[in-house]
N, CA, C and O of each residue as an XYZ file, in Angstrom:
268
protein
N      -1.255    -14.192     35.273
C      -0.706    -12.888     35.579
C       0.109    -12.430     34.378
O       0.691    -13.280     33.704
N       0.179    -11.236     34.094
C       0.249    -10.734     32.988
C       1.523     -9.737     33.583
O       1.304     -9.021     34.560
N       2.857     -9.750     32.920
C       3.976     -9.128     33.361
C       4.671     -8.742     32.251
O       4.937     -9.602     31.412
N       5.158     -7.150     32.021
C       5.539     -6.435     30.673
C       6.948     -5.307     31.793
O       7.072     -4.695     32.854
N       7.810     -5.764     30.328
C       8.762     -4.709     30.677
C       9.057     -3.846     29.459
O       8.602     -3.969     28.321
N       9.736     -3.133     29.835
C      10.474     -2.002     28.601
C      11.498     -1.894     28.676
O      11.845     -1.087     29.538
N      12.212     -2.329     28.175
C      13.971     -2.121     28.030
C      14.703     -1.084     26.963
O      14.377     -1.064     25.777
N      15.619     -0.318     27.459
C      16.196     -0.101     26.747
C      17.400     -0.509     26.003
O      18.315     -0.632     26.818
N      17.730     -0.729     25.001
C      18.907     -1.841     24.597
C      19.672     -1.338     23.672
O      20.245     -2.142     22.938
N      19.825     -0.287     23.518
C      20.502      0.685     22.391
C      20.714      0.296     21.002
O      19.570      0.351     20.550
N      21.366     -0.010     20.192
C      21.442      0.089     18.622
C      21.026     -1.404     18.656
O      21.090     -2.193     19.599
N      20.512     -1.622     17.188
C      20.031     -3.004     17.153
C      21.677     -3.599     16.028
O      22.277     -3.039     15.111
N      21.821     -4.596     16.546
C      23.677     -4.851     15.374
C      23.441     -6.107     14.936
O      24.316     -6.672     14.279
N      22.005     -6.867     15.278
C      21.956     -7.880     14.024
C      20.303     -8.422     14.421
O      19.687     -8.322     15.482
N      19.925     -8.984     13.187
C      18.773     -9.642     13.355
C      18.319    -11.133     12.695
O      18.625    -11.249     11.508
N      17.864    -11.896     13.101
C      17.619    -13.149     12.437
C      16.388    -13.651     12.775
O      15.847    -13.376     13.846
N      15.721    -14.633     11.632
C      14.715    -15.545     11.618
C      15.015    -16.655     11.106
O      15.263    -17.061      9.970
N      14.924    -17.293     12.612
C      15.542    -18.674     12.656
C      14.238    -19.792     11.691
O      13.191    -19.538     11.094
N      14.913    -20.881     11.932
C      14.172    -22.139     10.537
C      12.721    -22.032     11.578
O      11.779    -22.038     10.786
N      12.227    -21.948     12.865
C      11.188    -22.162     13.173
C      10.654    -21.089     13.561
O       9.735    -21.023     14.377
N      11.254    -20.046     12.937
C      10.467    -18.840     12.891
C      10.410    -17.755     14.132
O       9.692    -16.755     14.157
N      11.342    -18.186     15.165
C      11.687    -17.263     16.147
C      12.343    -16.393     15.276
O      12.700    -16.644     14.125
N      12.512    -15.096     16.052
C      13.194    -13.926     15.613
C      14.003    -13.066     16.674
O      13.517    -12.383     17.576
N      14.989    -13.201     16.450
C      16.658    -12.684     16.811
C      16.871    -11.449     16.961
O      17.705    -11.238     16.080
N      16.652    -10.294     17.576
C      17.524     -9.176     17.525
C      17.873     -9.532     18.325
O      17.452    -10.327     19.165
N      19.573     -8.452     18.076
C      20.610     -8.628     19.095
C      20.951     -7.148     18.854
O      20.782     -6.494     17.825
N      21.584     -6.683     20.302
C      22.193     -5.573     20.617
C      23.419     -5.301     21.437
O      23.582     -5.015     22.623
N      24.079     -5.449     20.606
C      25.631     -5.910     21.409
C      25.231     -7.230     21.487
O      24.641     -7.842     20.597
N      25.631     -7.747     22.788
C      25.879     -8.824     23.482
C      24.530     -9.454     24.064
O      24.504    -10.577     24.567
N      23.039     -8.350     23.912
C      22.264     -8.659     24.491
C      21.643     -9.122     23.209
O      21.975     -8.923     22.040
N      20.433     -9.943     23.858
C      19.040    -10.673     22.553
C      17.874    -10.217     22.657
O      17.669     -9.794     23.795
N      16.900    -10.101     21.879
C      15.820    -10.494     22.477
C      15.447    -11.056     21.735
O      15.785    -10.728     20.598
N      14.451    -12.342     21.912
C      13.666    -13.600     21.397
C      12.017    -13.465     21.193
O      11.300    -13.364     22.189
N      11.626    -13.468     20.258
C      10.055    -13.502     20.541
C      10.002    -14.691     18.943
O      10.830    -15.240     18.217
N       8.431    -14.596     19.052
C       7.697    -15.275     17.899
C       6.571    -14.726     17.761
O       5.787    -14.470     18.676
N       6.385    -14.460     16.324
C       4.871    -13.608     16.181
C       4.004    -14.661     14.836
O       4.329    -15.615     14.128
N       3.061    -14.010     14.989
C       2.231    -15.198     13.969
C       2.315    -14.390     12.107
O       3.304    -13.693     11.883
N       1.471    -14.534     11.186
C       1.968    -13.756      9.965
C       1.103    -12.491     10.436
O       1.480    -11.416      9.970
N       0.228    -12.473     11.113
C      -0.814    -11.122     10.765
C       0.409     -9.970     11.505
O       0.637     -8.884     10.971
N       1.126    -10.431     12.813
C       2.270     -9.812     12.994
C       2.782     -9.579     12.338
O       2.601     -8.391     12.070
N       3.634    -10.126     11.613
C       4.609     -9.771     10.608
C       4.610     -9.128      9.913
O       5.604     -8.527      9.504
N       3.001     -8.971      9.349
C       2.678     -8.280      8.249
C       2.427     -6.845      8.355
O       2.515     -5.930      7.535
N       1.940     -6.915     10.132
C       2.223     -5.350     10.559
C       3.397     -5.100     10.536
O       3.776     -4.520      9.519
N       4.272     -5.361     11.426
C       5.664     -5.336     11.783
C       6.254     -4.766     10.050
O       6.626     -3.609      9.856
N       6.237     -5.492      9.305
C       6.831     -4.846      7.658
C       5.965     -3.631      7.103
O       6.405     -2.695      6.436
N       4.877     -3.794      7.436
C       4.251     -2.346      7.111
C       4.676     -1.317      7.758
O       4.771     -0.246      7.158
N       5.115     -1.444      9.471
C       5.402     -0.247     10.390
C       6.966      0.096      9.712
O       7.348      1.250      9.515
N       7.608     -0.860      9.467
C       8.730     -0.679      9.351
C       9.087      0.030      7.702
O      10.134      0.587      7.370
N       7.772     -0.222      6.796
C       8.110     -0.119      5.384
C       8.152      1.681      5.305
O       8.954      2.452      4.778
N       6.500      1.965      6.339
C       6.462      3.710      6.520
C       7.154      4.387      7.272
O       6.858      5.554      7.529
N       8.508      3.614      7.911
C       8.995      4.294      8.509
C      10.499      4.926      7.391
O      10.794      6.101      7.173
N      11.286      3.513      6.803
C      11.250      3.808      6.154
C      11.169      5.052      4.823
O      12.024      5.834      4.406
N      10.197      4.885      4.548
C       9.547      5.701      3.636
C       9.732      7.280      4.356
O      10.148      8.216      3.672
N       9.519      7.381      5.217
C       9.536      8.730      6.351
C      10.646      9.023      6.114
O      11.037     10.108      5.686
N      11.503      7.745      6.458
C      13.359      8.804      6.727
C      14.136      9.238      5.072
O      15.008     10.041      4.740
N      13.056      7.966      4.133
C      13.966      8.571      2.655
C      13.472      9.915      2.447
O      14.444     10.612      2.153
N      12.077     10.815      2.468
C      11.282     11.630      1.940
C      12.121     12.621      2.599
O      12.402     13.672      2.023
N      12.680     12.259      4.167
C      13.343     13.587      4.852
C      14.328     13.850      4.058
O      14.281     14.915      3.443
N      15.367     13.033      3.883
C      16.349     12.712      3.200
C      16.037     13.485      1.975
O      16.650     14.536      1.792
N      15.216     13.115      1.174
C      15.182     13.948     -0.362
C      15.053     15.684      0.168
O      15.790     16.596     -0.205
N      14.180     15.761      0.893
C      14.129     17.339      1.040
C      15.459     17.839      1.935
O      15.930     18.975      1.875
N      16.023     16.618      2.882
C      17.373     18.151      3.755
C      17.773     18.109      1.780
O      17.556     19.110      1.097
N      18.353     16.800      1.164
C      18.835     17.475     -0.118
C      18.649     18.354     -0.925
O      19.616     19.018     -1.300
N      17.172     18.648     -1.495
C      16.820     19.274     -1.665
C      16.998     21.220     -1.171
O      17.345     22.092     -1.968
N      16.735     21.393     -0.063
C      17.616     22.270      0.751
C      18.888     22.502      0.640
O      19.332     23.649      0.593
N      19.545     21.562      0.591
C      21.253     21.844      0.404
C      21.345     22.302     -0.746
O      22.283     23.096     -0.810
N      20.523     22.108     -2.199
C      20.877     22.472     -3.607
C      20.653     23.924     -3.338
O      20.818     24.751     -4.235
């Protein structure tokens, strides 16, 4: 049986990858725990690299605008 939730957990205030490769966010006081394999990861840094990339490009143009 196959069981999925969605949480909301508000700001993320720390993250870690432990020596066996679990991975740590924490939010406040709360965790969450998972483990992913590399082909994960490798998404996971790509989603995160264009996102990223998204918020600097906004960033250059509000500046841009402000000049």
């Amino acid at each position: 049986m196959k069981v999925s939730q969605q949480v909301e957990a508000g700001r993320l205030s720390g993250c870690w990858v432990k020596y066996d490769g679990t991975i740590d966010l924490e939010f406040g006081k709360d965790e969450v725990t998972f483990q992913a394999d590399e082909t994960q990861l490798r998404n996971l840094v790509a989603r995160l690299s264009k996102r990223i990339a998204e918020i600097e490009e906004e960033r250059a143009k509000a500046q841009i605008e402000d000049e």
